[in-house]
Each structure stands twice: as structure tokens, then as C-alpha cells.
MARFIMAR-133983 format. One line per field, with one value per residue (C-alpha): residue in three letters; x, y, z; residue number from 1. Coordinates in nm, 2 decimals, padded with zeros to 4 digits. Each point is the difference from the previous one (the first is absolute). Layout:
r = (Ala / ...)
xx = (X / ...)
yy = (Y / ...)
zz = (Z / ...)
k = (NUM / ...)
***
This chain:
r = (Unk / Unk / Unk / Unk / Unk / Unk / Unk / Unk / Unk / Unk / Unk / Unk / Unk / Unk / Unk / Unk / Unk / Unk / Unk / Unk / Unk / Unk / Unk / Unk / Unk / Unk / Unk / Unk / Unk / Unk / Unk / Unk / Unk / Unk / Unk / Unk / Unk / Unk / Unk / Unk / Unk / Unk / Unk / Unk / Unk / Unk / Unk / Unk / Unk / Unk / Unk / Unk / Unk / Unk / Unk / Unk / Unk / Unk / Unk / Unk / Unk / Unk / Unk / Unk / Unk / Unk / Unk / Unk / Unk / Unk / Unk / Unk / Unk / Unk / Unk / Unk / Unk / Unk / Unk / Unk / Unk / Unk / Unk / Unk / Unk / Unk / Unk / Unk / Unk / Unk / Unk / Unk / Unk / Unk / Unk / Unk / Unk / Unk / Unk / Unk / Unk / Unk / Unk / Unk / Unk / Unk / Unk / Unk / Unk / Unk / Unk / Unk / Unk / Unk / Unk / Unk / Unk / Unk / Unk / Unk / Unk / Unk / Unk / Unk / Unk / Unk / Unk / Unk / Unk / Unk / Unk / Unk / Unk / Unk / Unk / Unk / Unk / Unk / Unk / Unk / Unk / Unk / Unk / Unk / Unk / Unk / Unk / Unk / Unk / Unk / Unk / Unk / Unk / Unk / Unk / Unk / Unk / Unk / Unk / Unk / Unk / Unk / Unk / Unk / Unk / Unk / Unk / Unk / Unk / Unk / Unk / Unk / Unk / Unk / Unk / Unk / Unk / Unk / Unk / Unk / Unk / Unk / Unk / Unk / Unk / Unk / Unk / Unk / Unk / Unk / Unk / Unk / Unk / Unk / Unk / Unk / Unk / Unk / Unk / Unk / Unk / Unk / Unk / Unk / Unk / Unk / Unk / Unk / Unk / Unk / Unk / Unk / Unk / Unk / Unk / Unk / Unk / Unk / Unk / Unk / Unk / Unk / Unk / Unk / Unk / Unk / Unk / Unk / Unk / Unk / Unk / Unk / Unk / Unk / Unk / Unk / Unk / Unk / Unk / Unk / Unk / Unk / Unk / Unk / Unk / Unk / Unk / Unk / Unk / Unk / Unk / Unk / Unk / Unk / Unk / Unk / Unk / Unk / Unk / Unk / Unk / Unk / Unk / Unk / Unk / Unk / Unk / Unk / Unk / Unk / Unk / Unk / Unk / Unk / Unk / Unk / Unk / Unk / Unk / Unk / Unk / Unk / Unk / Unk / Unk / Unk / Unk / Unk / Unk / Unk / Unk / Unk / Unk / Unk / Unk / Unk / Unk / Unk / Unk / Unk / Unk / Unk / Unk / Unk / Unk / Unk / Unk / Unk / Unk / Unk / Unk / Unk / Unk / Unk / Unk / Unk / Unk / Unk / Unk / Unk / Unk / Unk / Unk / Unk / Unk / Unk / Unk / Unk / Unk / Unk / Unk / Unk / Unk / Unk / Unk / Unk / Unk / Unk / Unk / Unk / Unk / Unk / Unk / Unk / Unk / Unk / Unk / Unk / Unk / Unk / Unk / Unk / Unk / Unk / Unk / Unk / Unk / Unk / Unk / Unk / Unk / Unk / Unk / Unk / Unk / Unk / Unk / Unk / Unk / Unk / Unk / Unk / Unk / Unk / Unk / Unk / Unk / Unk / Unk / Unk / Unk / Unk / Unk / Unk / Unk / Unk / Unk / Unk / Unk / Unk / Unk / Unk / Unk / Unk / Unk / Unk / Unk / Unk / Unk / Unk / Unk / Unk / Unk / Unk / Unk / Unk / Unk / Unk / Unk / Unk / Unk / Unk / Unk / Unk / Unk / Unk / Unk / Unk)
xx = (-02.46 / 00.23 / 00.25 / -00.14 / -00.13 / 00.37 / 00.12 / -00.27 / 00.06 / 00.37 / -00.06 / -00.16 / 00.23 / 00.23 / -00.13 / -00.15 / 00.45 / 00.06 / -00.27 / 00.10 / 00.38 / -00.10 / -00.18 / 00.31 / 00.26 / -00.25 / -00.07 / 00.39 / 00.06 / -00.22 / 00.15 / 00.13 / 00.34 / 00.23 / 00.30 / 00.32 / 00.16 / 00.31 / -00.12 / -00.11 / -00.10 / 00.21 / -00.06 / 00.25 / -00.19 / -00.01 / -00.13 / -00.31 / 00.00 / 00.02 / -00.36 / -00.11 / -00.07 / -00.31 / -00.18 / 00.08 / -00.05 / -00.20 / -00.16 / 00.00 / -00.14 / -00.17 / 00.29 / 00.12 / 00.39 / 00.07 / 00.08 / -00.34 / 00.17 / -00.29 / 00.24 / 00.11 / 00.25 / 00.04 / -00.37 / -00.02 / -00.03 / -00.34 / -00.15 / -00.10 / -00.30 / -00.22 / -00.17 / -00.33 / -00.23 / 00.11 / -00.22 / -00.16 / -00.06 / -00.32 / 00.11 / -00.37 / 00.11 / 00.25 / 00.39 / 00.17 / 00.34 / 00.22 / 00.01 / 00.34 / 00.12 / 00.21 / 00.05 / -00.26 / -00.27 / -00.12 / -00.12 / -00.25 / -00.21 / -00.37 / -00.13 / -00.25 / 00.33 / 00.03 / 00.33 / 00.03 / 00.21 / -00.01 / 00.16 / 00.14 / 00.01 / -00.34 / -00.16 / -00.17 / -00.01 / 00.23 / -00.14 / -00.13 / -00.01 / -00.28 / 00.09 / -00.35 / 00.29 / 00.08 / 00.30 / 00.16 / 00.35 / 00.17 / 00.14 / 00.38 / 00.12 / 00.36 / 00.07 / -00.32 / -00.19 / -00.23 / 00.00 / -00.30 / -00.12 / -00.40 / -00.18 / -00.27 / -00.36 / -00.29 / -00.06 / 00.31 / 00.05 / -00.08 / 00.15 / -00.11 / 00.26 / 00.10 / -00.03 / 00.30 / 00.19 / 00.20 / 00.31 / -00.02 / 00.27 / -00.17 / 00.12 / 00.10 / -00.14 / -00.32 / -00.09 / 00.02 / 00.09 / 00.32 / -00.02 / -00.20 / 00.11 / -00.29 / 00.08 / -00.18 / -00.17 / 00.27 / 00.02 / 00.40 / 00.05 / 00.29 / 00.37 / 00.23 / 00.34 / 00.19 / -00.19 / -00.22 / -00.31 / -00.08 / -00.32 / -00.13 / -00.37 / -00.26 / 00.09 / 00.30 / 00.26 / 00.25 / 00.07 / 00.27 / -00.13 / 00.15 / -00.06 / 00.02 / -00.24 / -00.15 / 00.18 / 00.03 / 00.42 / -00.07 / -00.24 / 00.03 / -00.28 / -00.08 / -00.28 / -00.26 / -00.10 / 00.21 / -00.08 / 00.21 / 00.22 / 00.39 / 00.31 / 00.31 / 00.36 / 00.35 / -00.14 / -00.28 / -00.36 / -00.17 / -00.40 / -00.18 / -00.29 / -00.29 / 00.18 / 00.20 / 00.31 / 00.21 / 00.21 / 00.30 / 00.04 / 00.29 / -00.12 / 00.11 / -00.08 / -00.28 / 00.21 / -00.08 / 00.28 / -00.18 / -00.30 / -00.11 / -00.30 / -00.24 / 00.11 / -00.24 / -00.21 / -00.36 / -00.28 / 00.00 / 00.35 / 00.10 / -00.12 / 00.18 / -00.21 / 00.29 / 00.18 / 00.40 / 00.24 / 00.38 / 00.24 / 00.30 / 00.09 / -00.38 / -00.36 / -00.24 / -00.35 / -00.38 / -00.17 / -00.33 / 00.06 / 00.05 / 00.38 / 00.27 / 00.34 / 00.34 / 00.14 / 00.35 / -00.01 / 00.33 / -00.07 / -00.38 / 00.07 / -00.18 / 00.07 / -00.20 / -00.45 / -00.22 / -00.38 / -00.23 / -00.39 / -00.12 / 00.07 / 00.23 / -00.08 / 00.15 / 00.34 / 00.29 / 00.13 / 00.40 / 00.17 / 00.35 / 00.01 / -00.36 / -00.28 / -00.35 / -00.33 / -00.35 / -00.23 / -00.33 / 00.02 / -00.04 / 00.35 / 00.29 / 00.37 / 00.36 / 00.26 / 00.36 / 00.08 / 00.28 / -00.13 / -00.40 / 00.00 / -00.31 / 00.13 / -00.35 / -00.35 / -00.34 / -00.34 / -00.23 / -00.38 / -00.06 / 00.19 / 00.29 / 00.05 / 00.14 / 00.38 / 00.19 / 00.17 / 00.32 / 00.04 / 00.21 / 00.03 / -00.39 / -00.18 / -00.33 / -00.24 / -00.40 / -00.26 / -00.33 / -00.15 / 00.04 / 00.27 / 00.39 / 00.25 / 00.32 / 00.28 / 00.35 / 00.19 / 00.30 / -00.21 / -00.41 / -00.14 / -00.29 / 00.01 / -00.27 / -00.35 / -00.28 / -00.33 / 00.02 / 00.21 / -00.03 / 00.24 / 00.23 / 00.25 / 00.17 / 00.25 / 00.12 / 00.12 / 00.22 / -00.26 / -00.33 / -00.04 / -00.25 / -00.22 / -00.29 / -00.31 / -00.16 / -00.17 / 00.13 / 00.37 / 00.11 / 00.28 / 00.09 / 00.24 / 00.14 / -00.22 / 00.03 / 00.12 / -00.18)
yy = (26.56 / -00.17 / 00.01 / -00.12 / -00.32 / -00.08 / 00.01 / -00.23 / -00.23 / 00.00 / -00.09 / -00.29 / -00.10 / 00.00 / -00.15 / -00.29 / -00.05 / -00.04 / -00.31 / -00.13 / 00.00 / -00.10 / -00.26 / -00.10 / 00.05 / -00.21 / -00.31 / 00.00 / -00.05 / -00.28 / -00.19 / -00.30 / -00.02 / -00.28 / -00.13 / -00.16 / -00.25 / 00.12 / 00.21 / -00.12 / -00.30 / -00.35 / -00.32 / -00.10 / 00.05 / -00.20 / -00.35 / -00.07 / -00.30 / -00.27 / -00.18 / -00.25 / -00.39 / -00.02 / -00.18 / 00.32 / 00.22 / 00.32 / 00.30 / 00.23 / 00.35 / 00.16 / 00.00 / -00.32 / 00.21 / 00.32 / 00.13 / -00.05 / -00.15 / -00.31 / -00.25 / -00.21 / -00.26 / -00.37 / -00.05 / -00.41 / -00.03 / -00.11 / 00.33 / 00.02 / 00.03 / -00.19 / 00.01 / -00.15 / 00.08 / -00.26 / 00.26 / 00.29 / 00.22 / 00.22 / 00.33 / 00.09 / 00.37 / 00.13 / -00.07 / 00.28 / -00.07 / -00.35 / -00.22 / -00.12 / -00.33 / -00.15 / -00.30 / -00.22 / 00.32 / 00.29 / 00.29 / 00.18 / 00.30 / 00.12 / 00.36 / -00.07 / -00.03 / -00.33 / -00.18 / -00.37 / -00.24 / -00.33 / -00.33 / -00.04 / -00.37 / -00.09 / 00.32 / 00.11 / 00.33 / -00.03 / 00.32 / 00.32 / 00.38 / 00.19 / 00.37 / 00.18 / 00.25 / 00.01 / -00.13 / 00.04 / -00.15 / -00.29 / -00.17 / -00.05 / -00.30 / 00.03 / -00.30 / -00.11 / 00.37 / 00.12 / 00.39 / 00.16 / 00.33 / 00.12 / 00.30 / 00.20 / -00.23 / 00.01 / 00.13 / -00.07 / 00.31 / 00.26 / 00.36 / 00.13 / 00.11 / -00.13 / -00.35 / -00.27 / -00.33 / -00.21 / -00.23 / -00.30 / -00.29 / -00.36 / -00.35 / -00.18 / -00.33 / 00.14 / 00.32 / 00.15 / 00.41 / 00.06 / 00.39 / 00.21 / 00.40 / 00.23 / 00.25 / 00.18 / -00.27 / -00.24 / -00.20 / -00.01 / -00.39 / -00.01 / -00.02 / -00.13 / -00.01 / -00.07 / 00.13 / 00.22 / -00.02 / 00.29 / 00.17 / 00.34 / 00.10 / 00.26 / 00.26 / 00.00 / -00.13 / -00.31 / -00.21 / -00.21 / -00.24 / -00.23 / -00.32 / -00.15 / 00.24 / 00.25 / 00.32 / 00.27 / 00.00 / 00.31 / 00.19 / 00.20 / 00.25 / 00.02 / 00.26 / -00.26 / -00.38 / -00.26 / -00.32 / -00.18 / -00.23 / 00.04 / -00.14 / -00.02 / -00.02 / 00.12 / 00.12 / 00.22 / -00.04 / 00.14 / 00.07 / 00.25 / 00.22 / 00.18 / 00.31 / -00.06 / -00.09 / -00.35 / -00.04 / -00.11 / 00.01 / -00.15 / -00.34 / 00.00 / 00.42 / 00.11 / 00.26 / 00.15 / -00.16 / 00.16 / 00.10 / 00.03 / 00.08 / -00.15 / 00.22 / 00.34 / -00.06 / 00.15 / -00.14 / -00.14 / -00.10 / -00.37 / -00.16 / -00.33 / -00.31 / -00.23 / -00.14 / 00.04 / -00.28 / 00.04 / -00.12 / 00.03 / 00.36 / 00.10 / 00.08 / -00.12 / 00.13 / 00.09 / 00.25 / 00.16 / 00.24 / -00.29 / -00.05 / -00.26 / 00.15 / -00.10 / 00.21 / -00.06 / -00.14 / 00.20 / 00.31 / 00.05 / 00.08 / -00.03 / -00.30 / -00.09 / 00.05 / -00.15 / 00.03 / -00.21 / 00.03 / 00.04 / 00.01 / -00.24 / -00.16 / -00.33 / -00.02 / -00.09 / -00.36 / 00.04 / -00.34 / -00.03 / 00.37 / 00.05 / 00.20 / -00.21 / 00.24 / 00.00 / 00.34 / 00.09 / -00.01 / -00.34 / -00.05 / -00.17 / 00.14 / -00.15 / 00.28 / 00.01 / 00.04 / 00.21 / 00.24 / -00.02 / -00.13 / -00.22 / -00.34 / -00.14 / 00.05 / -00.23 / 00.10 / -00.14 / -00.06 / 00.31 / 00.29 / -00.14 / 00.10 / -00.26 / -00.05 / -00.32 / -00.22 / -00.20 / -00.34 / -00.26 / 00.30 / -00.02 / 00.33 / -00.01 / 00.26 / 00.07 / 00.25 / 00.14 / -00.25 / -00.30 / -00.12 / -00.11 / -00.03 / -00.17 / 00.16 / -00.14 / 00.31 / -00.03 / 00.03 / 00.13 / -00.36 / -00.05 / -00.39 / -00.05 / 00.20 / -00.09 / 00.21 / 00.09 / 00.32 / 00.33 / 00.19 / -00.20 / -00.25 / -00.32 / -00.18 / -00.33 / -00.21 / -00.14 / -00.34 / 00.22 / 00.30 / 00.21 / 00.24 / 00.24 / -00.01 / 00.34 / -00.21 / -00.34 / -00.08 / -00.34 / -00.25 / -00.06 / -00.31 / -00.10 / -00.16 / -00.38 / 00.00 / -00.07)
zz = (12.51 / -00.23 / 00.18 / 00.28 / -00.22 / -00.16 / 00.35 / 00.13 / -00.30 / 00.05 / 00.38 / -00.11 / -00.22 / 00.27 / 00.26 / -00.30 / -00.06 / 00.40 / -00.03 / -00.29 / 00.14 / 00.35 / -00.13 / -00.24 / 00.28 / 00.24 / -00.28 / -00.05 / 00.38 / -00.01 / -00.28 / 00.00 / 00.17 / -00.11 / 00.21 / -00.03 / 00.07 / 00.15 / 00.20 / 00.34 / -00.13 / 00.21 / -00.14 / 00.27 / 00.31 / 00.33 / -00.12 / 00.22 / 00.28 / -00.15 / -00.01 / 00.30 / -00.06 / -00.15 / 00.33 / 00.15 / -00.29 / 00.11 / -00.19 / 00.33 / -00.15 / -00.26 / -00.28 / 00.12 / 00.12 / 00.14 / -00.34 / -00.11 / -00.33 / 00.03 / -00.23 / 00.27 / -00.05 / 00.04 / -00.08 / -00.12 / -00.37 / 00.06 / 00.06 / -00.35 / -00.17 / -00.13 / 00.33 / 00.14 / 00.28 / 00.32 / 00.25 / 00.10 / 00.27 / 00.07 / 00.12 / -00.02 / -00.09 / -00.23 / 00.03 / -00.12 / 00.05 / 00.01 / 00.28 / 00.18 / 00.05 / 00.30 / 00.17 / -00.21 / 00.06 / -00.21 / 00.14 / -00.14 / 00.05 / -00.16 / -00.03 / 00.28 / 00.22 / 00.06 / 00.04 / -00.05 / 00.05 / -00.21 / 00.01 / -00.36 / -00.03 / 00.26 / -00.22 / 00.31 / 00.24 / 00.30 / 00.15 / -00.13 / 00.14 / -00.04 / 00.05 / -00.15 / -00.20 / -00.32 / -00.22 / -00.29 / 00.07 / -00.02 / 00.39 / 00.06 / 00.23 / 00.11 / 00.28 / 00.22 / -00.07 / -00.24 / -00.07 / -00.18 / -00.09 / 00.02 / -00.13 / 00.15 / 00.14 / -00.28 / -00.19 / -00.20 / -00.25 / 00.32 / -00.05 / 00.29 / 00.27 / 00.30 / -00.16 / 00.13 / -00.06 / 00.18 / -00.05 / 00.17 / 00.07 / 00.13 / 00.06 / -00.35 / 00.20 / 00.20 / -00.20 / 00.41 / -00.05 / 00.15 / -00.04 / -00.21 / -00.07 / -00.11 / -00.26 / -00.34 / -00.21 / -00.17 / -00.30 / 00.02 / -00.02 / 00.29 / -00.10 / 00.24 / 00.03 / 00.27 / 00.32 / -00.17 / -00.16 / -00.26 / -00.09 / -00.11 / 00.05 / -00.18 / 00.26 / -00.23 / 00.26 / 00.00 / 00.33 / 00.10 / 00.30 / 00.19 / -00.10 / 00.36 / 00.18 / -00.24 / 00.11 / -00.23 / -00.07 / -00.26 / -00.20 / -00.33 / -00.11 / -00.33 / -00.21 / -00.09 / 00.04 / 00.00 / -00.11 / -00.21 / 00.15 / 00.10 / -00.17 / 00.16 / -00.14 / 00.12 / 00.35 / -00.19 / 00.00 / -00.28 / -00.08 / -00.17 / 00.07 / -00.07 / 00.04 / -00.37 / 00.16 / 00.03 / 00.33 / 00.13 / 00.34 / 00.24 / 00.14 / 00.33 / 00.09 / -00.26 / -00.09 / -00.39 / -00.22 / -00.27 / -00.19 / -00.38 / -00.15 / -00.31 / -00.29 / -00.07 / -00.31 / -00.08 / 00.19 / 00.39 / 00.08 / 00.06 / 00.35 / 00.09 / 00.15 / -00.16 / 00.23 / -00.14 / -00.07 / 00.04 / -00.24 / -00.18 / 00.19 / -00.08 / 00.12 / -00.21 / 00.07 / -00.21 / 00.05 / -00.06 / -00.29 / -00.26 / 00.09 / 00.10 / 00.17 / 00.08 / 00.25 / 00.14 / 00.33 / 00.11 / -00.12 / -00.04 / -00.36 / -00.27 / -00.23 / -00.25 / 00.01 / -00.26 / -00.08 / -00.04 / -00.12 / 00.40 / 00.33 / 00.15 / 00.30 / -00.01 / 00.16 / -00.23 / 00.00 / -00.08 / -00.18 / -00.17 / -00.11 / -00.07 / 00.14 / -00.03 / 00.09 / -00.11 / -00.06 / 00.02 / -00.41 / 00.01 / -00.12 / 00.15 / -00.01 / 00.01 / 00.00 / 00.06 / 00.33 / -00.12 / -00.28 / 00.01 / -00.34 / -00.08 / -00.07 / -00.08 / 00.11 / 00.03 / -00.05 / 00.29 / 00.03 / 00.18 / 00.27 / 00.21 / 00.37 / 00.20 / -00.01 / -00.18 / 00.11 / -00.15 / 00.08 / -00.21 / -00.27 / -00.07 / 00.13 / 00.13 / 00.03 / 00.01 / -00.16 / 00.10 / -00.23 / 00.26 / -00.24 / 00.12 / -00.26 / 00.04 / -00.31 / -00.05 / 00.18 / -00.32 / -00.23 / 00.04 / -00.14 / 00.18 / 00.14 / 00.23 / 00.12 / 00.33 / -00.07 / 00.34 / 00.19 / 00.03 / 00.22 / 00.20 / -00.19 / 00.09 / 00.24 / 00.11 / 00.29 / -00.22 / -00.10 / -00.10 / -00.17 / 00.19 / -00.24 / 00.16 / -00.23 / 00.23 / 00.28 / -00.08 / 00.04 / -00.23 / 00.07 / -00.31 / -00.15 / -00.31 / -00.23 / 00.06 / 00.33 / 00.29)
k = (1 / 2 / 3 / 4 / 5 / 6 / 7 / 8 / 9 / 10 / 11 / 12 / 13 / 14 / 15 / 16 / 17 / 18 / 19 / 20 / 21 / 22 / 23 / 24 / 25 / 26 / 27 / 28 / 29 / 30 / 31 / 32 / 33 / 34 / 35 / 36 / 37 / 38 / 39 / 40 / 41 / 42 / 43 / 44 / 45 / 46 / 47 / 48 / 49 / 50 / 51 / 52 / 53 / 54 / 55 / 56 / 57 / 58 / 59 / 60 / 61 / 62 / 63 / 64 / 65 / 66 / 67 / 68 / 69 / 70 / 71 / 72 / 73 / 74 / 75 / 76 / 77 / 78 / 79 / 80 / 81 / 82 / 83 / 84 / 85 / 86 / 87 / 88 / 89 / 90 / 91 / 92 / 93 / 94 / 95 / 96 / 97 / 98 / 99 / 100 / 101 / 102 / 103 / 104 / 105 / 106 / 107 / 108 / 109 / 110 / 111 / 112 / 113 / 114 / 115 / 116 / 117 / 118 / 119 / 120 / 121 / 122 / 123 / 124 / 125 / 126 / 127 / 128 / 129 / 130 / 131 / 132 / 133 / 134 / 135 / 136 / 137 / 138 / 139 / 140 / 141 / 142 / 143 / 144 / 145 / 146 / 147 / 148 / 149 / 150 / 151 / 152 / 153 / 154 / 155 / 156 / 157 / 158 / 159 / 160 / 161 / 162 / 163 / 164 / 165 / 166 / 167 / 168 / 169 / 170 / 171 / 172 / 173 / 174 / 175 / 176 / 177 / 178 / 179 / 180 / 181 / 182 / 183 / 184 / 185 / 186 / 187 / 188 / 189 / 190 / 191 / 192 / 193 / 194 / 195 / 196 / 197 / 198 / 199 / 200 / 201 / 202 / 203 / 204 / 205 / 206 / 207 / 208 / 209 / 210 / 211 / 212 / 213 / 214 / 215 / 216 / 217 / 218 / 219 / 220 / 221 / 222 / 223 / 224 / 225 / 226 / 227 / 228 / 229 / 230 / 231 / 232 / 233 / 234 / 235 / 236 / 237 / 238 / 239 / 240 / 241 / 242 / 243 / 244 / 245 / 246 / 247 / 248 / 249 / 250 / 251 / 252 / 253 / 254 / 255 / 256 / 257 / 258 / 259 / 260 / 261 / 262 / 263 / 264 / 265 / 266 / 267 / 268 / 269 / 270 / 271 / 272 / 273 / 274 / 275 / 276 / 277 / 278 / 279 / 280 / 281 / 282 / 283 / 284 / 285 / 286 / 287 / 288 / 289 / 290 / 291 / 292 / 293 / 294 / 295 / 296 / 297 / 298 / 299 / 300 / 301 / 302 / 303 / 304 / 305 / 306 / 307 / 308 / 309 / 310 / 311 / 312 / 313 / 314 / 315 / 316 / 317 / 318 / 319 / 320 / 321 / 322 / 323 / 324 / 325 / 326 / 327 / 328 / 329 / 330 / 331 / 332 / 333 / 334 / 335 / 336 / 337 / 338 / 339 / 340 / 341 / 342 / 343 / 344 / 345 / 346 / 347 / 348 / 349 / 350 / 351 / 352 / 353 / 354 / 355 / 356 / 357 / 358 / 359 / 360 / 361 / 362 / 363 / 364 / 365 / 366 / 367 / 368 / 369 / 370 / 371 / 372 / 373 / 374 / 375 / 376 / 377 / 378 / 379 / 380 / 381 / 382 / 383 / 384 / 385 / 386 / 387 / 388 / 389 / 390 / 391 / 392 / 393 / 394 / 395 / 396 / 397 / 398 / 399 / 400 / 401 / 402 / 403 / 404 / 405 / 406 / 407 / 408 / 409 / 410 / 411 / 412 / 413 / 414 / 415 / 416 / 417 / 418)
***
């Protein structure tokens, strides 16, 4: 009998050391990684194109550029706060994501699933498209055609199977469909590039279409929903997905270029709604167990990954060698692009989900507390605040600065200036 009890009492002892070192081995794979900055890090890059005239200045996707940097260039010195109200829009329901602007319109969608179309300086509808799906995307307009992505019909946060969405491409000057392509529900705000347009879906799979006609040009399979946005960069789109993983995938074939995974730790492993931004030789992405990473956009390697005090939704903002992303902590982050190192940080009015936005080397982002804040980028000082926003952020045309307040979208100007 004793025996028997110093062997059972041994066995637990034993099997209390595996958890204690499986939990140790799993909290030290989920550390904090930092990078370097020789080591697939390029400050010497392709320069991007170089910006348009301003009376043709255009913010054509979610991101503003392919890259999804969202710091565009050649902004006028007058986008800069302080701002005022000059308008507003009604969306009657809530505006999730940023609008577009082309050709003296913005283009705008609401969760009901109604796109609009709005004259920018008459401050009226030019048409609208009522679809009865949901969205949670933001449109792209490349030439004289509008792409945008649509969930599942009502009721919006449906898990039930054999739900779908639909990407649809219309007439920039009529809001007429072209072509429309039915697929699992969407909230991939279209990339295009080229030809293509570029979505994933929840069924977990990323499209390629033709943006002419709608045809399917390639497919990839992932294991889980997609529905983050893609980047593109060097003839590689990247994403990640539900499944833990970040891709990189071959443009032009779909082929798998690679794939790397969130890093192991204790507790559910990292998801990724973040859309990624591509810089400097990197993938920048959040993710949903707390966690900024840098991955390298060759090699799918592991760069640099930095926590946070939540999940991280929002979709980095990349600017002169710094990383710019809010969390669900309510705090704001500036890293460096090339280590991970916090250069400084900002305490906001409550959890941050929607992605920031650089422009004139002010970053602009919103809470869930219907409060925008616009920080110097260099620095962290906070220069200017609306009590309105709460997902989306800002663009411009390149004369207003267009801010979503969740149903309302403001043209806002400089204080003093009509």
C-alpha cells in the first residue's frame, strides 16, 4: 500500500514538471521576438509612383496603394489639422470602413449594403446601389469601375452554412453592375493591380478575377475565413487568415510562395483580421492574440512580433521607418519598422480597431468612444481630436479631409478656410 502511494505521488509529480515545462517552453515561444536591422530590412526599395496633380489626385482603395502603407505622398500642406466640419453625409447605418475618392466623388458603403456615390463639391448623391447584403469593406475604383465586396443578406453576424457574398464591379459614372461573381461571404475590401482584382472569403479561399469580366483567373484554398484585405509587393500578394497563417502567394498563378504561422504561446493562437502592409522587405500585420509581426516578405520569416495589451485588428499604417497601429487596449503604438522597438506610445479614450492613417506626417485614427485623434507620427504629441469616429479613419481628395463619424461621413477643412 505504500508503495503503491509513493508511486502515485511521484506520478504526479511528474506529470505536475511536464506542465510546468510545457507551459515554460510554450510562454517562451510566445515571447516577444525583436528584429534587426540588417537583416531583410531595405530602406532602398522601389520608390512608389510619383503622386498625380492634385485636380486629379485619387485615394482609389482601402489603404490608399497597393502596399496598404496608407501615408501617401504629395498630399498639399493644407491637409492639416485644425480641422472644421464643411459637411456631412447620412449613411443612415453604420460605415465601417473608409470611403474612396476619384474623380471629384467618394464612394462609400453602409452595413445595410448600400453603396453611394457623392459629388464632393455639390455634397449630393449621384446614385446609390442598394444590394439588401451586408458590408464591411471599403470599394476600390481603378479607371471608370467601381469594385466592391458584400457579405451574406441579414442578418449580418449569420453562422449558419450555406450563407454567400458577392463581388461586384459597376459603372464609376452610373453605379450600372457590369459583372458580379458569387462566392462565400466577403469583407476583403478589393485590391487591384493590374488586371486583377483580389479577394479572399470566409470559406477561407483567395480569388484572383478578371477585372474586365469577372472570370475566375485563379483560386487558392486556405483552412479558415479570410477577411482581411490583400497587399501586394514584388509580384506577391499577401493576407492572413483565420487559420493562424500569413500568405504569400505568386500574383499572377496563386501558387503558395510561402506560409508562416502566429507564434505558439498558451491560450487560443493568433487569428489575423489585419489587413498586412508591405515595406522595407517586410509584412507587417496584427493579430488577435495581442500581437504585431514583421515577417519578411521574401522569405516568410519571422522578423520581429510585439505584444500589445489586446487584440489587434487595426491594420498597420507604415511611414519613414515606422509601424503606426492601435489595439483593443486603448493604446496607440509607433514601432520601428525595422526592430519592433516601441518608439512611443498614446493613451486613447477607449479600445482602437480601425486602422491609421498618415498623411502630412500626422496619424489619424479612431476609438470605440466616437472619438478621432490626429498625433504627430515623429513624435506621439497629440495635435488635434473630433468627438466623433469609431472604426473607419480618414482620407482626402486632396482639398478636404474626409473623416467617418459611424453613420455620418464629414468633409472637413482647415479652420478658417472656407
Amino acid at each position: 500500500m505504500k508503495t503503491a502511494v509513493i508511486v502515485a505521488v511521484a506520478a504526479l509529480v511528474l506529470v505536475g514538471a511536464g506542465l510546468v515545462s510545457y507551459g515554460l517552453y510554450r510562454k517562451h515561444e510566445g515571447r516577444d521576438v525583436r528584429g534587426s536591422s540588417t537583416v531583410e530590412f531595405v530602406t532602398t526599395q522601389a520608390p512608389k509612383p510619383k503622386p498625380e496633380p492634385v485636380n486629379r489626385f485619387v485615394w482609389p482603395m482601402y489603404r490608399f496603394d497597393a502596399w496598404r502603407q496608407a501615408a501617401p505622398l504629395g498630399i498639399p500642406a493644407s491637409i492639416r489639422p485644425p480641422f472644421r466640419p464643411h459637411w456631412y453625409f447620412g449613411a443612415r447605418s453604420l460605415v465601417e470602413f473608409p470611403p474612396t475618392a476619384a474623380n471629384g466623388r467618394l464612394f462609400v458603403a453602409n452595413a445595410n449594403g448600400t453603396i453611394f456615390a457623392l459629388d464632393t463639391a455639390k455634397r449630393g448623391v449621384v446614385w446609390r446601389l442598394r444590394t439588401g447584403r451586408c458590408t464591411a469593406a471599403t470599394p476600390a475604383v481603378v479607371g471608370d469601375t467601381v469594385f466592391m465586396s458584400f457579405l451574406n443578406r441579414p442578418p449580418c453576424n449569420a453562422t449558419r452554412s450555406g450563407i454567400g457574398g458577392e463581388v461586384i464591379a459597376l459603372d464609376e459614372k452610373t453605379g450600372k453592375v457590369r459583372w458580379r461573381v458569387s462566392m462565400g461571404p466577403t469583407e476583403s475590401s478589393p485590391l487591384v493591380v493590374g488586371n486583377l482584382v483580389y479577394v479572399g472569403d470566409w470559406r477561407g479561399r483567395v480569388f484572383a478575377l478578371s477585372t474586365s469580366t469577372g472570370r475566375t483567373v485563379w483560386s487558392y484554398q486556405t483552412g479558415d475565413k479570410v477577411k482581411d484585405g490583400m497587399a501586394y509587393w514584388g509580384g506577391r500578394v499577401y493576407f492572413g487568415s483565420y487559420d493562424h497563417n500569413v500568405y504569400a502567394l505568386n500574383a499572377r498563378t496563386g501558387r503558395l510562395v510561402w506560409k508562416a504561422g502566429a507564434q505558439q504561446r498558451l491560450g487560443p493562437r493568433g487569428t489575423f483580421y489585419s489587413t498586412p502592409a508591405v515595406a522595407y522587405g517586410r509584412v507587417y500585420i496584427g493579430a488577435t492574440d495581442r500581437k504585431v509581426y514583421s515577417f519578411g516578405a521574401t522569405s516568410g520569416k519571422l522578423r520581429w512580433s510585439h505584444g500589445t495589451g489586446g487584440y489587434v485588428y487595426a491594420s498597420p499604417a507604415v511611414w519613414q521607418e515606422r509601424v503606426l497601429v492601435g489595439s483593443y487596449d486603448g493604446t496607440f503604438y509607433c514601432f520601428d519598422a525595422a526592430t519592433g522597438d516601441v518608439l512611443w506610445t498614446f493613451k486613447a479614450n477607449g479600445p482602437i480597431s480601425g486602422s491609421a492613417v498618415v498623411i502630412n506626417g500626422v496619424v489619424y485614427f479612431s476609438t470605440f468612444n466616437n472619438r478621432t485623434y490626429a498625433l504627430d507620427a515623429r513624435t506621439g504629441k497629440p495635435l488635434w481630436f473630433f468627438r466623433r469616429g469609431k472604426y473607419a479613419g480618414v482620407v482626402t481628395d486632396g482639398k478636404q479631409l474626409f473623416l467617418v463619424g459611424y453613420a455620418r461621413v464629414y468633409a472637413m477643412l482647415l479652420k478658417g478656410r472656407r
